[in-house]
C-alpha positions in Angstrom: -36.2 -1.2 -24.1 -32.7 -1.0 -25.5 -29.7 -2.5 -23.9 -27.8 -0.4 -22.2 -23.9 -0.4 -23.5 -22.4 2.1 -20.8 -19.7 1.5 -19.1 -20.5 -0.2 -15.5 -17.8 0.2 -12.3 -18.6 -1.2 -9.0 -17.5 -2.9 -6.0 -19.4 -6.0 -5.0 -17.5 -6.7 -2.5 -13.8 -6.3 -0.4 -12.4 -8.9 1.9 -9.3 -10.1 3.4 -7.9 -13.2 1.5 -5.2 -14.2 2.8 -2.6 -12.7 5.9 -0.3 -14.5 7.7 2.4 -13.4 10.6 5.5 -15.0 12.2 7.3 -13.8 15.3 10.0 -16.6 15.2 12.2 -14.8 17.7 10.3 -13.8 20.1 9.7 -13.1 23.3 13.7 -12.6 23.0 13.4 -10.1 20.5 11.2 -8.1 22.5 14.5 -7.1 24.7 16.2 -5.4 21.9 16.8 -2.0 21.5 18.7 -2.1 17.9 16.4 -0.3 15.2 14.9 -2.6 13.5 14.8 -2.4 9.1 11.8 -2.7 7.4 11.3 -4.3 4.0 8.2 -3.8 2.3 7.4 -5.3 -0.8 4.1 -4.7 -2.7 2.4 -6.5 -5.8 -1.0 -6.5 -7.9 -3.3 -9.1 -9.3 -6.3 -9.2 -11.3 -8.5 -11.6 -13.1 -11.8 -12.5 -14.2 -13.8 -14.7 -12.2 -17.2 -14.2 -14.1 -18.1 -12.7 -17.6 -17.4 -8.9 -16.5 -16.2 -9.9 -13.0 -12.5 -9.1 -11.9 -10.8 -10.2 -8.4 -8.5 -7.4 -8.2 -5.9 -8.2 -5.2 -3.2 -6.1 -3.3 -0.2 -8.3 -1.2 2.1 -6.9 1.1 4.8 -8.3 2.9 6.3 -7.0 5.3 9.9 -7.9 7.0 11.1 -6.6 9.8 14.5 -7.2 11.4 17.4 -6.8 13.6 20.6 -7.9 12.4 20.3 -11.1 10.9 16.7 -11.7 13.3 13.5 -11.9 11.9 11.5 -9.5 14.2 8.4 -10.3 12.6 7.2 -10.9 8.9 3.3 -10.2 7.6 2.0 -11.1 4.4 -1.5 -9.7 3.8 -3.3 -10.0 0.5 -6.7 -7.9 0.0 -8.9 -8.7 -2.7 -11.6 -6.6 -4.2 -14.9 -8.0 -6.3 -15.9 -5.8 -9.1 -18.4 -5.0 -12.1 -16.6 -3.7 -14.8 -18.8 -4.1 -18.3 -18.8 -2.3 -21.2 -15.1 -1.0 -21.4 -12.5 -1.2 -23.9 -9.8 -3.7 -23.7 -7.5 -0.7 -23.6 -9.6 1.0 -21.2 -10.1 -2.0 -18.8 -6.4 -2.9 -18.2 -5.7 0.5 -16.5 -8.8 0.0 -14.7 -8.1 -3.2 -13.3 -3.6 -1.8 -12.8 -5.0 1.6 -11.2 -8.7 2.2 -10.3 -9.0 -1.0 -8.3 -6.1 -1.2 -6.1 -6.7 2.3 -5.5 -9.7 1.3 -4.0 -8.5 -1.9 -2.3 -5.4 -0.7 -0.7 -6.5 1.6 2.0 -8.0 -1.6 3.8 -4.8 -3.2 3.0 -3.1 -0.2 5.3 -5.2 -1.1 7.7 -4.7 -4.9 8.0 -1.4 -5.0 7.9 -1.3 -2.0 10.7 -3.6 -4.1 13.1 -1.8 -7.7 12.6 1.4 -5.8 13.7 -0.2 -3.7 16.4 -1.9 -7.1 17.8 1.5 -8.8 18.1 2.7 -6.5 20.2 4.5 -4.2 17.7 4.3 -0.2 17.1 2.1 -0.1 14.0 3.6 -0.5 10.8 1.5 2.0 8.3 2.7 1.7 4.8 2.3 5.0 2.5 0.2 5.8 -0.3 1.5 4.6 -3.3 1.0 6.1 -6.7 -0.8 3.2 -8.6 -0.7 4.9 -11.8 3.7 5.1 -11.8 3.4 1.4 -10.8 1.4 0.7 -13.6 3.6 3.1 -16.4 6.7 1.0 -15.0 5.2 -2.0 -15.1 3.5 -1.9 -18.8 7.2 -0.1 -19.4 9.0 -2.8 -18.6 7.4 -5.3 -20.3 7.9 -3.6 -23.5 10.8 -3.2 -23.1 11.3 -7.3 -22.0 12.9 -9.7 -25.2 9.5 -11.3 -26.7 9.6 -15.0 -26.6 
């Protein structure tokens, strides 16, 4: 039998690596009845862990506050395990800045959701993001960074 040189995608595995939450001003903050502002920031990791094995990982963190209170802050990271073989370097970079997080980020949504809801918060649920303008910007600005 011949080997087989097509291209292989799958997900072994997704999984909650890392969240963390801090309510340093509560129960008082509890009382308020300011709006709170919410900061979200978002970010993207990949690498290989295995010859055609890629952690691909989504963080959010998530800042909430009242004046100059910290109402609550939750940093979630969710990691996706997957296949990818038989792809072209300039094939495999979108995969792993796109495909992936699309994938990983829905149960991202949902952890960061149900750490909020548990403390006692109206759910937080973060919006779809276009992975593919994150990537153009991203790739964008680093050609457009001074090489050292």
């Amino acid at each position: 039998m011949s080997e087989n040189n097509d291209p292989v995608f799958q997900i072994q595995r997704v999984y909650l690596k890392d969240a963390s939450l801090e309510q340093p001003n509560s129960p008082q903050i509890f009382l308020e009845q300011e709006e709170p502002s919410v900061n979200i920031q978002l970010g993207v990791e990949a690498q290989a862990v295995a010859d055609g094995v890629f952690e691909v990982a989504v963080t959010a963190t998530v800042q909430t506050t009242v004046g100059d209170k910290t109402v609550f802050l939750v940093e979630c990271k969710q990691a996706g395990i997957f296949e990818i073989r038989n792809f072209e370097q300039e094939q495999l970079d979108p995969v792993l800045g796109i495909a992936c997080p699309q994938i990983v980020y829905p149960y991202l949504r949902s952890s960061v959701s149900d750490f909020v809801t548990r403390a006692g918060f109206p759910p937080v649920h973060l919006s779809e993001i276009n992975f593919q303008a994150m990537y153009e910007k991203q790739r964008a600005e680093q050609a457009a960074a001074p090489q050292q």
